[in-house]
C-alpha positions in Angstrom: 18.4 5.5 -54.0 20.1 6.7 -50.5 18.3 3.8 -48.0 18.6 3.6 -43.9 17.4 -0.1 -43.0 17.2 -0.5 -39.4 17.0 -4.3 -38.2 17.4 -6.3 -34.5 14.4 -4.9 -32.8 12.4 -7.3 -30.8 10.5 -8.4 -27.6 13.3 -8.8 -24.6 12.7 -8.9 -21.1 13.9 -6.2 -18.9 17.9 -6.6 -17.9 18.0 -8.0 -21.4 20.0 -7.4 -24.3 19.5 -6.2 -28.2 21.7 -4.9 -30.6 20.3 -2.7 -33.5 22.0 -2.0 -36.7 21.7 0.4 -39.4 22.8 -0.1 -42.5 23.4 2.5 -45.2 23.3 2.4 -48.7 23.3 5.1 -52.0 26.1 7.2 -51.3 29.3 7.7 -48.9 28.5 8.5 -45.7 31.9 9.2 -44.3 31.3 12.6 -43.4 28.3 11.8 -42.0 27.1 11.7 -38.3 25.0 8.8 -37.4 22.6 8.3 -34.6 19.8 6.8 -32.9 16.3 8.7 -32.4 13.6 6.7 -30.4 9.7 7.6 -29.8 7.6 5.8 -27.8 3.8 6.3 -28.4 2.4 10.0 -27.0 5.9 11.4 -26.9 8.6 13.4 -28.6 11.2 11.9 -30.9 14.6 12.3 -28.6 18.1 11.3 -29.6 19.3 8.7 -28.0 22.9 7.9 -29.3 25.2 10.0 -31.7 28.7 9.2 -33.3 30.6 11.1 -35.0 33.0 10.8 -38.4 35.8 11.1 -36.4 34.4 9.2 -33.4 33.1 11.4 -30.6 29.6 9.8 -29.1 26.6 11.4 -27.4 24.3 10.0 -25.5 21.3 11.3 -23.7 21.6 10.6 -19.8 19.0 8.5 -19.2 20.9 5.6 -21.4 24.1 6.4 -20.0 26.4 3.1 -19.2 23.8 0.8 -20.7 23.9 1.8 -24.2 26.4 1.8 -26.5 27.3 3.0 -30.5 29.7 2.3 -32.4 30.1 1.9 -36.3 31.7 0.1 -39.2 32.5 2.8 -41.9 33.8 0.5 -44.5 30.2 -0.9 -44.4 27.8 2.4 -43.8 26.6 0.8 -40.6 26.0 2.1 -37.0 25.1 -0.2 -34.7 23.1 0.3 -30.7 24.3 -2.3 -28.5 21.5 -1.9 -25.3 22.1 -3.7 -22.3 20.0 -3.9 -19.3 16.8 -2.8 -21.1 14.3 -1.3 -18.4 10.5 -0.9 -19.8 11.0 2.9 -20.2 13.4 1.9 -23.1 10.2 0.9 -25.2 10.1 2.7 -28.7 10.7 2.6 -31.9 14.0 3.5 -32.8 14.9 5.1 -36.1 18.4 5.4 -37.8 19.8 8.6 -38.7 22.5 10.0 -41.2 23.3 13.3 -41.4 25.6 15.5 -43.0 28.8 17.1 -40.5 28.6 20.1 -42.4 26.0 20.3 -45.3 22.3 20.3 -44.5 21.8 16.2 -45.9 20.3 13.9 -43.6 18.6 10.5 -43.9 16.1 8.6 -41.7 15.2 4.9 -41.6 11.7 3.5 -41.4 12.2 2.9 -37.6 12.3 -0.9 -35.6 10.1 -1.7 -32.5 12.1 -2.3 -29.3 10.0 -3.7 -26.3 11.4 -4.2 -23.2 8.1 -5.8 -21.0 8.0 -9.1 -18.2 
Protein backbone atom coordinates (compact mmCIF):
# COMPACT_ATOMS: atom_id res chain seq x y z
CA UNK A 1 0.00 0.00 0.00
CA UNK A 2 2.58 2.83 1.28
CA UNK A 3 5.06 3.05 -2.13
CA UNK A 4 8.46 5.19 -2.60
CA UNK A 5 9.13 5.28 -6.46
CA UNK A 6 12.37 6.79 -7.17
CA UNK A 7 12.82 7.84 -11.00
CA UNK A 8 15.56 10.34 -13.08
CA UNK A 9 18.57 8.23 -12.64
CA UNK A 10 20.83 7.83 -15.59
CA UNK A 11 24.27 7.87 -17.40
CA UNK A 12 25.63 11.71 -17.28
CA UNK A 13 28.95 12.88 -17.80
CA UNK A 14 30.97 14.37 -15.07
CA UNK A 15 29.97 18.41 -14.51
CA UNK A 16 26.61 17.15 -15.58
CA UNK A 17 23.30 17.48 -14.32
CA UNK A 18 20.26 15.02 -12.97
CA UNK A 19 17.45 15.53 -10.98
CA UNK A 20 15.87 12.65 -8.96
CA UNK A 21 12.39 12.46 -7.68
CA UNK A 22 10.61 10.57 -5.16
CA UNK A 23 7.24 10.14 -5.22
CA UNK A 24 5.09 8.98 -2.28
CA UNK A 25 1.98 7.32 -2.20
CA UNK A 26 -0.43 5.24 0.63
CA UNK A 27 -0.62 7.65 3.34
CA UNK A 28 0.19 11.41 4.46
CA UNK A 29 3.54 12.08 4.76
CA UNK A 30 3.49 15.47 6.21
CA UNK A 31 5.08 14.75 9.31
CA UNK A 32 7.45 12.94 7.61
CA UNK A 33 11.21 13.60 6.97
CA UNK A 34 12.42 12.74 3.57
CA UNK A 35 15.90 12.05 2.26
CA UNK A 36 18.32 10.61 0.02
CA UNK A 37 20.59 7.48 0.95
CA UNK A 38 23.18 6.41 -1.82
CA UNK A 39 25.54 3.16 -1.99
CA UNK A 40 27.87 2.57 -4.33
CA UNK A 41 29.04 -1.12 -4.77
CA UNK A 42 31.59 -2.38 -1.65
CA UNK A 43 30.37 0.45 0.50
CA UNK A 44 28.06 1.63 3.32
CA UNK A 45 24.72 3.10 2.66
CA UNK A 46 25.30 7.03 3.73
CA UNK A 47 22.74 9.86 3.73
CA UNK A 48 23.21 12.16 1.37
CA UNK A 49 20.37 14.78 1.57
CA UNK A 50 17.60 15.28 4.34
CA UNK A 51 14.59 17.77 4.56
CA UNK A 52 12.57 18.29 7.06
CA UNK A 53 8.43 18.86 7.58
CA UNK A 54 9.15 22.11 8.39
CA UNK A 55 12.00 22.63 5.97
CA UNK A 56 15.51 22.41 7.64
CA UNK A 57 18.00 20.31 5.07
CA UNK A 58 21.12 18.18 5.72
CA UNK A 59 23.47 17.31 3.67
CA UNK A 60 26.67 15.31 4.04
CA UNK A 61 29.80 17.49 3.18
CA UNK A 62 31.06 15.86 0.42
CA UNK A 63 27.84 17.13 -1.77
CA UNK A 64 27.82 20.40 -0.27
CA UNK A 65 26.96 23.34 -2.94
CA UNK A 66 26.31 20.83 -5.73
CA UNK A 67 23.33 19.13 -4.44
CA UNK A 68 20.23 20.28 -3.59
CA UNK A 69 16.56 18.95 -1.93
CA UNK A 70 13.72 20.29 -1.93
CA UNK A 71 9.99 19.01 -1.93
CA UNK A 72 6.46 19.35 -3.01
CA UNK A 73 4.22 18.33 -0.07
CA UNK A 74 0.91 18.66 -1.70
CA UNK A 75 2.32 15.90 -4.02
CA UNK A 76 4.47 13.45 -1.39
CA UNK A 77 7.56 14.14 -3.51
CA UNK A 78 11.12 15.04 -2.71
CA UNK A 79 13.17 15.70 -5.27
CA UNK A 80 17.65 15.73 -5.58
CA UNK A 81 18.64 18.31 -8.00
CA UNK A 82 22.75 17.25 -8.49
CA UNK A 83 24.85 19.44 -10.32
CA UNK A 84 28.30 19.07 -11.27
CA UNK A 85 28.33 15.31 -10.86
CA UNK A 86 32.07 14.07 -10.22
CA UNK A 87 32.53 10.03 -10.72
CA UNK A 88 32.62 9.53 -6.90
CA UNK A 89 28.86 10.52 -7.07
CA UNK A 90 28.17 6.99 -8.68
CA UNK A 91 25.46 4.97 -6.71
CA UNK A 92 22.31 3.98 -6.34
CA UNK A 93 20.31 6.32 -4.66
CA UNK A 94 17.24 5.19 -2.62
CA UNK A 95 14.33 7.50 -1.37
CA UNK A 96 13.50 7.68 2.19
CA UNK A 97 10.36 8.52 4.42
CA UNK A 98 10.43 8.58 7.85
CA UNK A 99 8.39 9.44 10.62
CA UNK A 100 9.55 13.05 12.74
CA UNK A 101 8.52 11.42 15.80
CA UNK A 102 7.10 7.85 15.48
CA UNK A 103 9.42 4.96 14.53
CA UNK A 104 7.65 4.65 10.53
CA UNK A 105 9.82 4.86 7.79
CA UNK A 106 9.73 3.84 4.10
CA UNK A 107 12.38 3.05 1.53
CA UNK A 108 12.22 3.00 -2.37
CA UNK A 109 13.64 0.32 -4.57
CA UNK A 110 16.70 2.64 -5.31
CA UNK A 111 17.74 4.32 -9.07
CA UNK A 112 21.29 3.98 -10.65
CA UNK A 113 23.14 7.32 -10.94
CA UNK A 114 26.47 7.15 -13.07
CA UNK A 115 28.59 9.85 -13.42
CA UNK A 116 31.57 8.31 -15.97
CA UNK A 117 33.51 10.09 -19.38
Amino acid sequence: QVQLVESGGGLVQPGGSLRLSCAASGSNFVSYAMGWYRQAPGKQRELVARISSGGTTYYVDSVKGRFTIFRDVGKNTVYLQMNSLKPEDTAVYYCNAEHEWLNDYYWGQGTQVTVSS
